[in-house]
N, C-alpha and C positions, 0 to 999 in steps of 0.2 A: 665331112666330105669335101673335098676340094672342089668345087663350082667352076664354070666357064672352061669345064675340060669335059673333051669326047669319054665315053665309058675307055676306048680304046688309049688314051692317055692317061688315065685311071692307074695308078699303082696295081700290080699284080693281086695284092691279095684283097683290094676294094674293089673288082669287077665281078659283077654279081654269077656269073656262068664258071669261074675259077674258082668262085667261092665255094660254091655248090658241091662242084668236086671234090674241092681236095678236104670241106668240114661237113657236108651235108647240108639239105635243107635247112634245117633247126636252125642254122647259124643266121641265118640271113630275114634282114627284115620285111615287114612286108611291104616296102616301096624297094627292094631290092628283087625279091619274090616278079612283083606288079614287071619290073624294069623286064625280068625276061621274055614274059611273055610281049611286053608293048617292043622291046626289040630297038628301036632306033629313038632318038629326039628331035630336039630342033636345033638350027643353030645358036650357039650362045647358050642354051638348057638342055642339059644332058636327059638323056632316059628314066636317068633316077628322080633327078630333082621333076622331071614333068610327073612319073609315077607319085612321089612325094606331095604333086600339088594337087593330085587326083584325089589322094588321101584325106588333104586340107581341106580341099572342098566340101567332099561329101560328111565327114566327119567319121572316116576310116571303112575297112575291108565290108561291115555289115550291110551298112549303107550302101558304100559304091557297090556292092551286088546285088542290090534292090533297082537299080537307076535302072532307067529304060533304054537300051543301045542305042535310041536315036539321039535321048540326050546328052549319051557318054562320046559320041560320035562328034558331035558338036561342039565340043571342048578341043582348045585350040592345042595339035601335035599329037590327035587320037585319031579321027575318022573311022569310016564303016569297020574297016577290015580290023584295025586294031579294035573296036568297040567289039566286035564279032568273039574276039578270040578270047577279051576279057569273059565275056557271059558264057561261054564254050566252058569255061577254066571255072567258073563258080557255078555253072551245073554240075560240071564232072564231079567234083567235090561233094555239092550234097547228094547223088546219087551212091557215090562211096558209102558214106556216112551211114545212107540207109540201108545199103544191100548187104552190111556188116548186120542187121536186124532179122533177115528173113527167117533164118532158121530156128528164130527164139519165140516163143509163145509171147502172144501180144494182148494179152489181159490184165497188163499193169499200165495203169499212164505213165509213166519212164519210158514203157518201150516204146509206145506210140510216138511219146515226143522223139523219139532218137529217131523213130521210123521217116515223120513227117515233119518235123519243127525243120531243119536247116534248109528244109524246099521251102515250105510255105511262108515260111520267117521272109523270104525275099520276095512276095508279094507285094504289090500296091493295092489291092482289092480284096476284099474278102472274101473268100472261097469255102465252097462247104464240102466236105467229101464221105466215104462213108467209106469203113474200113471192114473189110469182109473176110472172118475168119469160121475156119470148120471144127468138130465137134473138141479136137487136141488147141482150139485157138492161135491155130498157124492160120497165115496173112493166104486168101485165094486172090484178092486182087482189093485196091484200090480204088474207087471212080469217084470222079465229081459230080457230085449233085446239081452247083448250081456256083453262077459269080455275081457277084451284089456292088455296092458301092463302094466307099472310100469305108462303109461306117456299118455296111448294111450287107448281110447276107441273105436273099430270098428264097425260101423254098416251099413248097407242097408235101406234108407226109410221103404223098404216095408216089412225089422221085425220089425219098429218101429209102422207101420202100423197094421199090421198082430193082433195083441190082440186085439186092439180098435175095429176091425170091428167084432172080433168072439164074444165080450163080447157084440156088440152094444152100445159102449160108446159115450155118448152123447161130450166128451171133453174129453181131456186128459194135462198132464202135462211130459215133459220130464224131467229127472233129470239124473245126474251123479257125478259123484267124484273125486277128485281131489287127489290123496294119499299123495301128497305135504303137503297138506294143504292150498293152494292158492288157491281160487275157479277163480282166475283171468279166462277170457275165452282164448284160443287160437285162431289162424285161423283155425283151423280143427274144432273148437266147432262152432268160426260164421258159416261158411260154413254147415255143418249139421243142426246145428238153419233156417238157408235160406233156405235149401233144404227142410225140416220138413214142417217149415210153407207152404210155396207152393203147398207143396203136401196136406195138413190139408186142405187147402180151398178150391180145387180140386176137395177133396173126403167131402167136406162140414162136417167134424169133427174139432169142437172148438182145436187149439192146445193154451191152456190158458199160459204157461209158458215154459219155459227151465232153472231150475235151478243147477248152480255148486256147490257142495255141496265143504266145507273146515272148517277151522277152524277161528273164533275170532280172530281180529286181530285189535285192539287199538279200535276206535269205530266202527267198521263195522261189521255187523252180519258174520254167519257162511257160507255165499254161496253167489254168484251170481245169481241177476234175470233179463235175458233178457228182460223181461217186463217191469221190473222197470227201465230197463238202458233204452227203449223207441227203442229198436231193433224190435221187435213183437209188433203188438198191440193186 
């Protein structure tokens, strides 16, 4: 990249909006990608290179969509309005991601994660939510149960209860998040997992999973599923 030049002095085929055009997204990095939407620099740091040190900082695109707008805002040649548009642009995204899910039965942890992982993945808190499907295991809605610590998610059975019976879910799926990134379980997780299922067969509502939601990590997917670890059946 040529530095201490405007995007607008920028060779034709190195300005990120030209690019776009005339090879498509795919071509374009993701401090070129960042460059469009932040739009303008500073003097002497062009758009990219500021995009590029947004990169540096946080330790790329995963992270800087976890940060919190007031923090990204606060980074010198960003402010509100740019910090706004970045978080706009990595919601929009994992909404995509998920709404590509709806229509598939949600009774495998794969789908769950495709469903929920690239929302919750951008969390700073732990979030507990309950995933509420009907008797074909198609998705009636989503809700949160509950928001916990950096480390801790708090809940009661009976808000993890409490949806499933108002929506008349025929099953439900538990999920939460690991802000770690380790979806390892705790003993606060089994414990909850045991108390859950108990209560699920009780009140005769399928509880089909508990998954901890995290990140990739050498061959193992993105989450923990008590099901498949042969905890629940």
């Amino acid at each position: 990249m040529l530095r201490n030049l405007t995007v607008h002095e920028l060779p034709a085929q190195d300005k990120p909006r030209e690019k776009l055009l005339q090879r498509g997204p795919g071509s374009l990095t993701d401090a070129e990608l960042l460059a469009i939407l932040l739009r303008t620099g500073l003097p002497g740091c062009n758009v990219i290179e500021i995009a590029q040190q947004l990169l540096d900082k946080y330790g790329g695109l995963a992270y800087l969509a976890r940060c919190p707008v007031a923090e990204i805002s606060s980074v010198k040649g960003i402010g509100p309005a740019k910090a706004l548009h970045l978080a706009a642009a990595f919601c929009l995204g994992t909404r995509v991601s998920a709404a590509q899910t709806l229509t598939d039965p949600l009774n495998e942890p794969a789908a769950i994660h495709r469903l929920l992982g690239p929302e919750m993945l951008l969390l700073d808190r732990e979030c507990l939510r309950t995933v509420l499907l009907d008797t074909r295991f198609r998705l009636i809605a989503v809700r949160e149960v509950s928001q916990g610590s950096l480390n801790e998610s708090l809940a009661h059975p009976r808000e993890i209860f409490k949806p499933a019976i108002t929506h008349s879910a025929h099953s439900f799926v538990l999920v939460h998040n690991h802000p770690s990134g380790d979806p390892s379980p705790s003993e606060a997780d089994l414990r909850l997992t045991r108390r859950v299922a108990e209560g699920a067969r009780f009140l005769q509502i399928q509880m089909l999973d508990h998954l901890i939601l995290g990140r990739p990590f050498q061959n193992r997917p993105g989450y923990f599923s008590f099901k498949e670890a042969g905890i629940i059946g």
